[in-house]
C-alpha positions in Angstrom: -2.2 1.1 7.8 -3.5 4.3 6.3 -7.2 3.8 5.1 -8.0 4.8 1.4 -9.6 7.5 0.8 -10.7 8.3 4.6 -10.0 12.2 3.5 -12.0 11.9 0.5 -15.1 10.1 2.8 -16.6 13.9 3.4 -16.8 15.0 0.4 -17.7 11.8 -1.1 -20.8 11.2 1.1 -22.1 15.8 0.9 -22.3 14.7 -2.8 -24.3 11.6 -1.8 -26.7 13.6 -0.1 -28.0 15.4 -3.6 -30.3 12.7 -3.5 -31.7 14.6 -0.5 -31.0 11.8 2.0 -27.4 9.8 2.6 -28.4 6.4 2.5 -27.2 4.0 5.5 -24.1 2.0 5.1 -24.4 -1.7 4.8 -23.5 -3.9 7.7 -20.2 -5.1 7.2 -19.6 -8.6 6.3 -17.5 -10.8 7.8 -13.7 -10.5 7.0 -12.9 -12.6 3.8 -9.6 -13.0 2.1 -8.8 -10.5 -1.2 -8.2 -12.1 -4.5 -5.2 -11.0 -6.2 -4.0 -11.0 -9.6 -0.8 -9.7 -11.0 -0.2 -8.6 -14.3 2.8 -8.2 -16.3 3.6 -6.1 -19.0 7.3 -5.4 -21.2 9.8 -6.3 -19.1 10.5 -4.8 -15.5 13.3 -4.5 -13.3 13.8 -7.2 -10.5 11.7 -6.2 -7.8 11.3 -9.3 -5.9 11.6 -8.5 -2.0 9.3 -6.8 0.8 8.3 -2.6 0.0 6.4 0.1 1.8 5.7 2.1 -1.1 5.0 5.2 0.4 2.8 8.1 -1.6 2.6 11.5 -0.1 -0.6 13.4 -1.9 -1.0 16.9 -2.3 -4.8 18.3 -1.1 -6.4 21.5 -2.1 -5.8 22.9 1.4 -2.0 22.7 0.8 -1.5 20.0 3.0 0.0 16.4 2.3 -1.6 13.0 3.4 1.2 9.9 3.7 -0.3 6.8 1.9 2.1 3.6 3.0 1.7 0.1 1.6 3.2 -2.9 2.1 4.1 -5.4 -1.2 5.3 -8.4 -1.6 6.6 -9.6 -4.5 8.0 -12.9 -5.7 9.6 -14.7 -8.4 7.5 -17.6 -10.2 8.4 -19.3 -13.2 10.8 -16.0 -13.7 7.8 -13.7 -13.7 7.1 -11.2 -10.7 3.6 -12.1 -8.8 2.9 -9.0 -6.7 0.8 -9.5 -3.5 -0.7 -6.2 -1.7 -0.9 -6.8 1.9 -4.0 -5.3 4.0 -2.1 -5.3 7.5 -1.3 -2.7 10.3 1.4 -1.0 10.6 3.3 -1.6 13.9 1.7 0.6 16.1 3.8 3.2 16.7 4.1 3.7 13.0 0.8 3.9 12.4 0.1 6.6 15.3 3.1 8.3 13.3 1.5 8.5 10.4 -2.0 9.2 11.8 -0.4 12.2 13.4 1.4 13.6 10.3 -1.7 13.4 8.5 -4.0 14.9 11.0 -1.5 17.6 10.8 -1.8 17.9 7.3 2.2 17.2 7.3 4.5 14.8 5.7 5.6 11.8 7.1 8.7 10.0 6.2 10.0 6.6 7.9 13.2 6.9 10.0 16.0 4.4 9.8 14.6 3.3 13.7 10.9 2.9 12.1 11.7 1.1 9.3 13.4 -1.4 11.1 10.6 -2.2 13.2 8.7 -2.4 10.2 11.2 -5.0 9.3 11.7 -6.7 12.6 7.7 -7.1 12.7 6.3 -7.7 9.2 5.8 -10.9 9.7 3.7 -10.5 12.7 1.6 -7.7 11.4 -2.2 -8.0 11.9 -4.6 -8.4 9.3 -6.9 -5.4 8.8 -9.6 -5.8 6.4 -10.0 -2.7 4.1 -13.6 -4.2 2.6 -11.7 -5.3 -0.7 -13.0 -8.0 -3.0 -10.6 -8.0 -5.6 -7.1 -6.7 -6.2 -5.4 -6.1 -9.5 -1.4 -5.5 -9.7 -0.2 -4.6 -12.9 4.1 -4.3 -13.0 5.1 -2.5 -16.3 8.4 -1.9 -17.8 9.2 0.7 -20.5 8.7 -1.8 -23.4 5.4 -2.6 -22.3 4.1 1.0 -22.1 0.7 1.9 -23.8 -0.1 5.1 -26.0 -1.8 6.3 -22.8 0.9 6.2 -20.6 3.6 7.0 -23.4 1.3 10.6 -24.1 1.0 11.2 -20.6 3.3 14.2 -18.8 3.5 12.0 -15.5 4.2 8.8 -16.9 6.2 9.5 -20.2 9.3 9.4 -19.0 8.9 6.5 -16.3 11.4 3.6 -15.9 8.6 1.4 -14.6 5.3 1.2 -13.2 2.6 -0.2 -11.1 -0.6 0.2 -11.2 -3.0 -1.3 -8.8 -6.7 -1.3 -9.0 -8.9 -1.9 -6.0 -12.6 -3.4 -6.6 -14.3 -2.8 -3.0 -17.5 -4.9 -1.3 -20.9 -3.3 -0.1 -19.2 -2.1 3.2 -16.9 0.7 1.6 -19.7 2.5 0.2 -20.5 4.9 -1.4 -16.4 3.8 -2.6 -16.6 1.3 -4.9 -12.9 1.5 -6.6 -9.7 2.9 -6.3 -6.9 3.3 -8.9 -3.2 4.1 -7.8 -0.4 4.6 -10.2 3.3 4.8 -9.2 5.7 6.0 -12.1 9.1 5.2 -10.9 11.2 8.0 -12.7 15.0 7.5 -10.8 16.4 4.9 -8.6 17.6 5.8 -5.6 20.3 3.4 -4.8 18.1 0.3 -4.8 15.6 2.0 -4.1 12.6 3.9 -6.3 11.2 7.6 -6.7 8.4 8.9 -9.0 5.2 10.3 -9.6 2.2 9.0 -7.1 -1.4 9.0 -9.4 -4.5 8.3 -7.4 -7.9 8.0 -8.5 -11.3 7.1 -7.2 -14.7 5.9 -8.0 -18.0 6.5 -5.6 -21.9 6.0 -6.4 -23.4 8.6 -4.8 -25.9 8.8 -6.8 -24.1 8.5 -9.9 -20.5 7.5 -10.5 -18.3 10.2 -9.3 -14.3 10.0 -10.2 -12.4 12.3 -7.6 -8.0 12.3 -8.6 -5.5 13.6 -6.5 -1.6 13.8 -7.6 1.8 13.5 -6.2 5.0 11.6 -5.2 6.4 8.7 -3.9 8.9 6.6 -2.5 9.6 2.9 -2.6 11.7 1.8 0.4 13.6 -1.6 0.6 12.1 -3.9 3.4 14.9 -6.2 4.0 14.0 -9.9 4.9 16.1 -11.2 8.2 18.7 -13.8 7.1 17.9 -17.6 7.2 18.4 -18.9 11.0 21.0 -21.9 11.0 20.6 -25.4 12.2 23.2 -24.0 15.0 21.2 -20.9 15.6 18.3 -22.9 16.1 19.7 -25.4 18.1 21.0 -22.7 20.9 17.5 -21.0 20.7 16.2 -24.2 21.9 18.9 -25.1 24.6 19.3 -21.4 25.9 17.0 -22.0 29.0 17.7 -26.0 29.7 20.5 -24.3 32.2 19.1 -22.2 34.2 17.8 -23.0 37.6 14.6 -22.9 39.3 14.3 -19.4 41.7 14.4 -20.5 45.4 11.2 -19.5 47.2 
């Protein structure tokens, strides 16, 4: 999975050295699981299901960087609970985005890489992004605040999500990270829009850094239910087969 803000990390940590030294990073603790909250606002569209919302963010050397995620996000009590998921992508993916990026190019899934995104979520591994606490706010049109209403890149938004990031002692100088997807059309059942990101390092004092531009949410579907018949054949599919001789 792409790494927040390891473009920004540069410039982040020259503007730490104005206190005439770059302090050392903290040891990293030991992996612990992120809280999550979900907050909903109005009323949004059904987006229950699996998503790799995929941002692509416009840098001042006129290159893009691809910023995938993975959601989940479920029905309870008729209310969407939204749950970010710190996990790699399947290898190949990731090397795919890793390249585009390094190339300062955008990357965009093909059919064949987002059904092994598909084929493998399940299985992905866990990588720990050094975040304590995760805030998901879903927000339909009736919910909108004067903010959003009076802003160029939001006004006109069907829906949104915003998702704050609260980080431990290991991501510093980082200490938050606000992303903001205005979903403006639908694209089959499927989601464009603006892509807002912005973030927070003390070094020495709080510094906001904001970058701007698109994104995409793309459908992950889930594989159909097995059968009690399915599952039954799985588990006699090798009771025929013989021994090879020696």
């Amino acid at each position: 999975m792409w790494r927040p803000l390891s473009f920004l990390l540069p410039l982040i940590m020259a503007l730490a050295a104005c206190k005439g030294k770059v302090e050392g990073q903290p040891a990293s603790p030991a992996p612990a699981a992120t809280v999550q909250e979900t907050k909903v606002l109005g009323t949004p569209p059904d987006l229950a299901g699996r998503w790799l919302s995929l941002g692509w963010i416009d840098v001042p050397d006129g290159g893009v960087v691809s910023a995938p995620m993975l959601w989940d996000i479920a029905l309870e009590d008729g209310k969407p609970v939204m749950t970010h998921r710190f996990v790699s992508l399947p290898p190949a993916l990731k090397a795919a985005v890793e390249k585009a990026n390094a190339d300062g190019k955008r990357w965009e899934p093909s059919p064949e890489e987002l059904e092994q995104l598909r084929a493998g979520w399940d299985e992905l591994p866990l990588e720990d992004q050094h975040v304590d606490k995760m805030t998901n706010e879903i927000a339909g049109r009736d919910g909108f605040d004067d903010v959003v209403k009076g802003e160029e890149r939001s006004k006109d938004a069907l829906w949104m999500v915003r998702e704050r990031m609260d980080f431990n002692a290991a991501a510093a100088p980082v200490v938050r990270q606000v992303m903001i997807y205005s979903a403006l059309a639908p694209s089959g059942r499927e989601y464009t829009g603006n892509f807002d990101m912005a973030t927070v390092a003390a070094a020495p004092f709080p510094i906001p850094v904001s970058y701007q531009g698109t994104f995409r949410l793309y459908r992950i579907e889930a594989p159909p239910p097995r059968g009690f018949l399915s599952r039954l054949f799985e588990g006699l599919a090798g009771c025929g087969r013989r021994a090879p001789s020696s």
